[in-house]
C-alpha positions, 0 to 999 in steps of 0.5 A: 500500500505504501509503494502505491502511495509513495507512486502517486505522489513521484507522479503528481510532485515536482521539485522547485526548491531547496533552501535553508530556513535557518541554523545555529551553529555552537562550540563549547567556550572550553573546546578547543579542537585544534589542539591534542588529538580529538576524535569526539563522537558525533551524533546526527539527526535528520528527519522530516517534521512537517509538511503543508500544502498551499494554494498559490495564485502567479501573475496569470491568475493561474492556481496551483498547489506548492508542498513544503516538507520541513526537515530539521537535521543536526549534528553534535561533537560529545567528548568528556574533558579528560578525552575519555570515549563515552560508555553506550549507556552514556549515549543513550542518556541524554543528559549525560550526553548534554553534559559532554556536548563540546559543539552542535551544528542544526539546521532547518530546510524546506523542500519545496514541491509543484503539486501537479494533481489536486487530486493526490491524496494526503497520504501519498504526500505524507509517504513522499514527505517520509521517503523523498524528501530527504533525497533533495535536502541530503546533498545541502545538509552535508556540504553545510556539515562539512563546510561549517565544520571546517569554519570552526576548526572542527574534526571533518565530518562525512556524512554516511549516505542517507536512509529515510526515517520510518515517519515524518517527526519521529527522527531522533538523534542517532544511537550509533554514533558517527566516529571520524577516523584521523582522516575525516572518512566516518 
């Protein structure tokens, strides 16, 4: 059923847009990663969170339909002071993770979609918004990851290729963390 969904929605939706609705970029006051050998462990978010449709009048007074998919992604650097590696109960608690959070990238993007068929039911834009979405706004997402990190003087972070969430606004921060090698390479 989801296939069939997901189907008409690639039919009746075409990209217009990609763009950066905002972002923050943070480092702890005490981290310095330039200096000693820092290989924090890097966490990352990437998830679909909203998606609305409007109507839109141009200049021709001709109508149609423009979706947008709100997708809020992340990264954070966690080391402890000492440079000691976290334990996987460490990971998983939040707080703790917080506590060791040395430096966060976030950003929020909007893919933006022509609907070409009112008709398309919600559920197919849902199922798009889930499974697609994520394919335009990945290359931005990364070229932002890896340039920021580089104005920041943080380790270089690759992204892994992306894998589309099971629901939109169910991404969470991940639980298999992302370890760069002294290369940069994750």
């Amino acid at each position: 059923m989801s296939q069939d969904l997901l189907e008409e929605a690639i039919k009746a939706l075409s990209i217009n847009n990609v763009f950066m609705r905002g972002f923050k970029a943070s480092q702890d006051e005490s981290y310095d990663p330039t200096i000693g050998d820092h290989l924090p462990i890097i966490q990352s978010k990437f998830s679909p969170v909203t998606v609305t449709t409007s109507t839109v009048e141009n200049e021709n007074a001709d109508t149609f339909y423009v979706v947008r998919v709100v997708l809020e992604t992340g990264v954070r650097f966690i080391e402890k002071d000492d440079g000691s590696k976290l334990t996987d109960d460490e990971i998983k608690d939040e707080d703790q993770v917080l506590n060791f959070m040395k430096a966060e990238i976030i950003a929020t993007f909007v893919a933006e979609y022509i609907l070409t068929k009112a008709d398309t039911d919600n559920k197919a834009i849902e199922e798009f918004a889930k499974k697609n979405a994520g394919f335009h706004v990945w290359p931005y997402w990364r070229e932002f990851v890896q340039n920021t990190c580089n104005r920041l003087s943080l380790p270089e972070v690759v992204l892994p290729m992306y894998r589309a969430p099971n629901a939109v606004g169910q991404g969470e921060w991940t639980r298999r963390p992302i370890v760069p090698d002294s290369h940069g390479m994750a």
